[in-house]
C-alpha positions as a Markdown table, in Angstrom:
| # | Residue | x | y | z |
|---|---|---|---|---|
| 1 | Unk | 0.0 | 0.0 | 0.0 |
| 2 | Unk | 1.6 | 3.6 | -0.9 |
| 3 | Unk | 2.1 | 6.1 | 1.6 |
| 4 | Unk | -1.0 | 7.9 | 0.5 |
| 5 | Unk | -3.5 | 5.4 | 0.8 |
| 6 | Unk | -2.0 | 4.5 | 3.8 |
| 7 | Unk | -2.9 | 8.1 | 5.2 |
| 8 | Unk | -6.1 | 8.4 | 4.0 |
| 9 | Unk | -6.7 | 5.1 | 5.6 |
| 10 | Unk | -5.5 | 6.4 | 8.9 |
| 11 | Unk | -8.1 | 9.5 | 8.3 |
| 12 | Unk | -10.9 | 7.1 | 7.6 |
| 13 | Unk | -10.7 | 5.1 | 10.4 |
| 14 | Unk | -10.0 | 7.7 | 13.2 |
| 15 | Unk | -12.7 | 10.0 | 11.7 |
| 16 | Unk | -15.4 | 7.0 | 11.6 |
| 17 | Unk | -14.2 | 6.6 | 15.6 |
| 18 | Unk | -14.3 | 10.1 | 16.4 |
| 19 | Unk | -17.4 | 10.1 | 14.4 |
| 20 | Unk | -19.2 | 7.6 | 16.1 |
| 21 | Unk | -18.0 | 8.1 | 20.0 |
| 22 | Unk | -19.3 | 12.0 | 19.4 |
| 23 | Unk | -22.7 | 10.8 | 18.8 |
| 24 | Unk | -22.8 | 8.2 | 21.7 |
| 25 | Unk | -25.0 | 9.3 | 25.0 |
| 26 | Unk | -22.4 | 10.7 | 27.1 |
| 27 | Unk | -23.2 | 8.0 | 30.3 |
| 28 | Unk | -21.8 | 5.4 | 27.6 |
| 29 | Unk | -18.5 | 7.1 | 28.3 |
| 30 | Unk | -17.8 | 5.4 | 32.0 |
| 31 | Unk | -20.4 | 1.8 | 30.6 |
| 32 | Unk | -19.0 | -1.0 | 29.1 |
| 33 | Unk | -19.8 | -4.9 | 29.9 |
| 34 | Unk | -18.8 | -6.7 | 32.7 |
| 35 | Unk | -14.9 | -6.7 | 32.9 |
| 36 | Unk | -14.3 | -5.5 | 29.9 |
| 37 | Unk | -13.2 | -2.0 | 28.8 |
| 38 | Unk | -15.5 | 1.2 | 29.1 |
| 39 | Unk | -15.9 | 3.5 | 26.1 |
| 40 | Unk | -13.6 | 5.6 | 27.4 |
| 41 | Unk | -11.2 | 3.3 | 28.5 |
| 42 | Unk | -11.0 | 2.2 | 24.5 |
| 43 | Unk | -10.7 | 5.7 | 23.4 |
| 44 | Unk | -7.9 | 6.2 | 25.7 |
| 45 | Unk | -6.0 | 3.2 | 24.8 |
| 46 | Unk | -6.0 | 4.1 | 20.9 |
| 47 | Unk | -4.8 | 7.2 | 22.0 |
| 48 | Unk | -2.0 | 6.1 | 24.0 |
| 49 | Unk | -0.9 | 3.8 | 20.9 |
| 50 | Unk | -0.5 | 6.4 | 18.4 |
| 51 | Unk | 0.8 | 8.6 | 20.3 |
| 52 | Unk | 4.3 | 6.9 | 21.3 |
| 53 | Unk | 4.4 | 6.2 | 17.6 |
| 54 | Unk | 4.3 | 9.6 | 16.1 |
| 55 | Unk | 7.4 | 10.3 | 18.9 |
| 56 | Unk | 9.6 | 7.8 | 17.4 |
| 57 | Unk | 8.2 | 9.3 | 14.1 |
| 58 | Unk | 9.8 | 12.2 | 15.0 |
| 59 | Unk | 13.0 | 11.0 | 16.2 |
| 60 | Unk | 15.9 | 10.6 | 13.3 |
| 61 | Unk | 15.9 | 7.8 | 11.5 |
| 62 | Unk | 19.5 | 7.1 | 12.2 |
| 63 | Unk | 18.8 | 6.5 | 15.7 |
| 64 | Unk | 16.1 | 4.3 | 15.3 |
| 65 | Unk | 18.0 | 2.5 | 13.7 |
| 66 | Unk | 20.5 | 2.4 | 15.7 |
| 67 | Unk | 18.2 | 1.5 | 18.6 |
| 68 | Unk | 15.9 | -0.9 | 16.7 |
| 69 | Unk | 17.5 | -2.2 | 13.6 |
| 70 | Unk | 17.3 | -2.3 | 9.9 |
| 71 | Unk | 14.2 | -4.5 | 8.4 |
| 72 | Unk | 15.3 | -8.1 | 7.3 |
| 73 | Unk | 12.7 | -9.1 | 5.3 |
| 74 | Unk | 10.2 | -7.5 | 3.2 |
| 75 | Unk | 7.5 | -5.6 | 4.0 |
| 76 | Unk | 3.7 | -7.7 | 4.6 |
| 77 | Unk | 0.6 | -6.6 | 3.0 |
| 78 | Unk | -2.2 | -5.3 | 5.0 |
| 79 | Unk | -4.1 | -8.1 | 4.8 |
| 80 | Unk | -1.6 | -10.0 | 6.0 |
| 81 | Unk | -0.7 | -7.7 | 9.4 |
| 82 | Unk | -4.5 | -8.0 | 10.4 |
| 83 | Unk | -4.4 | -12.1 | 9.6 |
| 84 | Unk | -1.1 | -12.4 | 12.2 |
| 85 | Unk | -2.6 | -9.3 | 14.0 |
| 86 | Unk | -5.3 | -11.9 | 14.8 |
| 87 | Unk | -3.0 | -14.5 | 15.2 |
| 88 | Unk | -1.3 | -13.0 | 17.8 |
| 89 | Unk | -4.2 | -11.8 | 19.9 |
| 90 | Unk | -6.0 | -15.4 | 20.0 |
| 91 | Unk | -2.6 | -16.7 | 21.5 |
| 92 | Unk | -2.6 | -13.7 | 24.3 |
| 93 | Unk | -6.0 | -14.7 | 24.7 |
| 94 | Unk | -7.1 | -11.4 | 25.7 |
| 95 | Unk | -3.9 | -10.2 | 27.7 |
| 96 | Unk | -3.5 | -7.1 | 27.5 |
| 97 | Unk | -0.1 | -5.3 | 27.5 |
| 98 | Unk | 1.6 | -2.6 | 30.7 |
| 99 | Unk | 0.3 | 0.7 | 29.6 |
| 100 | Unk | -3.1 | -0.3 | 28.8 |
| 101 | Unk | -3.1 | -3.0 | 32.2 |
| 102 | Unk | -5.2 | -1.4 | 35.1 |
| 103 | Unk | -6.6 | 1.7 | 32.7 |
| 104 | Unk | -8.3 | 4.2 | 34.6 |
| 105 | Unk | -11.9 | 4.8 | 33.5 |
| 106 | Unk | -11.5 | 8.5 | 32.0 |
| 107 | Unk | -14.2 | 10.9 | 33.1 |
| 108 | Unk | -17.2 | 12.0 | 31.2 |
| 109 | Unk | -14.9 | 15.6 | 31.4 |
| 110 | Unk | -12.2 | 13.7 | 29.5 |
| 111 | Unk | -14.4 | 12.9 | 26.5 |
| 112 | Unk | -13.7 | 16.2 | 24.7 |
| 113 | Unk | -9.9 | 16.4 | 25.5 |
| 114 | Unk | -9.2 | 12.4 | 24.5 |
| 115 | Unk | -11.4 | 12.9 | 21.3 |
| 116 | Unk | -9.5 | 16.1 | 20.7 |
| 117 | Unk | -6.3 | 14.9 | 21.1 |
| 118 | Unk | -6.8 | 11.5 | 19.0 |
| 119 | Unk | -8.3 | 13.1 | 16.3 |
| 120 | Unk | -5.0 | 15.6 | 16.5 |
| 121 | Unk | -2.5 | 12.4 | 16.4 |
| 122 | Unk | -4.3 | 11.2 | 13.4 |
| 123 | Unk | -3.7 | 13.9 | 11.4 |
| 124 | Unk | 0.2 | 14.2 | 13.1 |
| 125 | Unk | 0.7 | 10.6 | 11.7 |
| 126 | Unk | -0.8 | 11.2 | 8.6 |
| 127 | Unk | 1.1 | 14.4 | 7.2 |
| 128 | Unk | 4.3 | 12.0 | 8.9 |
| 129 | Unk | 3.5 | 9.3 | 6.6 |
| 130 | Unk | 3.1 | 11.2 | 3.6 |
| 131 | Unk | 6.7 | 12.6 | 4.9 |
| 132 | Unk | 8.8 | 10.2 | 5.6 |
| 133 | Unk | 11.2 | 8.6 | 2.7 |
| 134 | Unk | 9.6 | 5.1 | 1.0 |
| 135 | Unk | 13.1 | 3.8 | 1.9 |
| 136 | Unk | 12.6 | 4.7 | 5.3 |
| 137 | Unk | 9.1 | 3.2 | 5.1 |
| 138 | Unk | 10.2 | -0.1 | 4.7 |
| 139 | Unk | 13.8 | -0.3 | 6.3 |
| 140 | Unk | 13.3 | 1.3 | 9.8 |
| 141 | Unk | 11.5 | -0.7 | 12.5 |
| 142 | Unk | 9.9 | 0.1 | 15.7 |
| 143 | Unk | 9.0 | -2.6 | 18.4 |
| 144 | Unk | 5.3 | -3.6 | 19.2 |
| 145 | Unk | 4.4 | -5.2 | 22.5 |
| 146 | Unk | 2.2 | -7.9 | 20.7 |
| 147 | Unk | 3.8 | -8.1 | 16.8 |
| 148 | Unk | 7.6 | -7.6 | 17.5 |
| 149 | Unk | 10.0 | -5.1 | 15.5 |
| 150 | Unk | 8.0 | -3.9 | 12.2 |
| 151 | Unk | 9.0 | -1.8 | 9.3 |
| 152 | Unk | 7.3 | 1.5 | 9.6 |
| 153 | Unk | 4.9 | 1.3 | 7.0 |
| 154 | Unk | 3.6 | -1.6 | 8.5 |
| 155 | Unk | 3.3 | -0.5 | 11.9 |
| 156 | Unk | 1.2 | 2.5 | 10.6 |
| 157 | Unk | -1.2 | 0.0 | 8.6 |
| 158 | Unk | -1.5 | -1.8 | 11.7 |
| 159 | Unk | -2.7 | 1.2 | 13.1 |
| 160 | Unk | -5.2 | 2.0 | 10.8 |
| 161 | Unk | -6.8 | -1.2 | 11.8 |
| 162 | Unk | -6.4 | -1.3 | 15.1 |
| 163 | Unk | -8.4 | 1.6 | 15.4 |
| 164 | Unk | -11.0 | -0.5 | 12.9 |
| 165 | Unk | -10.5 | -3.1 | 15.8 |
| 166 | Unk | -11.6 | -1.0 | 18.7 |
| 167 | Unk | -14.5 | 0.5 | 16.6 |
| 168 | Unk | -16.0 | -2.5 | 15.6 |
| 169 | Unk | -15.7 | -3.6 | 19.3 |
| 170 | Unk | -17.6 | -0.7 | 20.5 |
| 171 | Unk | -19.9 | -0.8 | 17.8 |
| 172 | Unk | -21.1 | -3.9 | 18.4 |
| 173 | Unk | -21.4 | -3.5 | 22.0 |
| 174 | Unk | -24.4 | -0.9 | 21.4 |
């Protein structure tokens, strides 16, 4: 997928999110079934996995790679990161990883800040994409607490979706 499909696809997920939690009754903000995340808990937990992203976005690339390596394969299809995406989460079985363990439930006077702020991400990681080199695209790897080190471009795809994850999730719980 090119970089700018890839950012349009980041826009279209985060603003059918955004979208969508906006128009929820604001006591759904604090629900959410029996030991399972609240609304606002989900919100909050897309939020606080773009936005370490966009930091090491903004880093140089020579010290990522430094830090994290150079890709050593090539790069997977979108299909493909949701398939092992998938993969990985049925063998976690639901675990769920340390900055999103123990999530406080934000308050209903969080909503506007966390939408806010997510919706401001989105658009930080989408004029990043469209800025970064191709080369750099597919050469410099970040880490991912459930997938491993992946080349950039995939790590922004899987982003994308994951936000298609957690909307789908909350979609279907209303």
């Amino acid at each position: 997928m090119d970089k700018d499909k890839i950012a349009e696809l980041i826009e279209d997920k985060h603003s059918e999110l955004i979208k969508w939690l906006a128009q929820q009754p604001i006591d759904s903000w604090t629900k959410g079934p029996e030991g399972k995340w609240t609304t606002g808990q989900q919100a909050l937990h897309l939020l606080q996995s773009i936005i370490p992203l966009n930091n090491a976005l903004s880093m140089p690339r020579f010290l990522l790679r430094l830090k994290f390596g150079k890709a050593n394969r090539p790069v997977r299809d979108y299909n493909t990161i949701v398939n092992r995406y998938h993969e990985k989460l049925n063998k976690v079985k639901g675990k769920t990883f340390k900055r999103s363990q123990n999530m406080k439930v934000p308050r209903i006077d969080e909503k506007e800040y966390i939408l806010n702020r997510l919706q401001t991400e989105s658009k930080k990681l989408q004029y990043k994409t469209n800025k970064i080199s191709v080369t750099n695209l597919d050469t410099v790897v970040l880490p991912h607490p459930l997938m491993g080190k992946m080349p950039v471009r995939e790590l922004i795809m899987w982003t994308a979706y994951h936000v298609e994850h957690h909307t789908e999730t909350l979609k279907a719980k209303y």
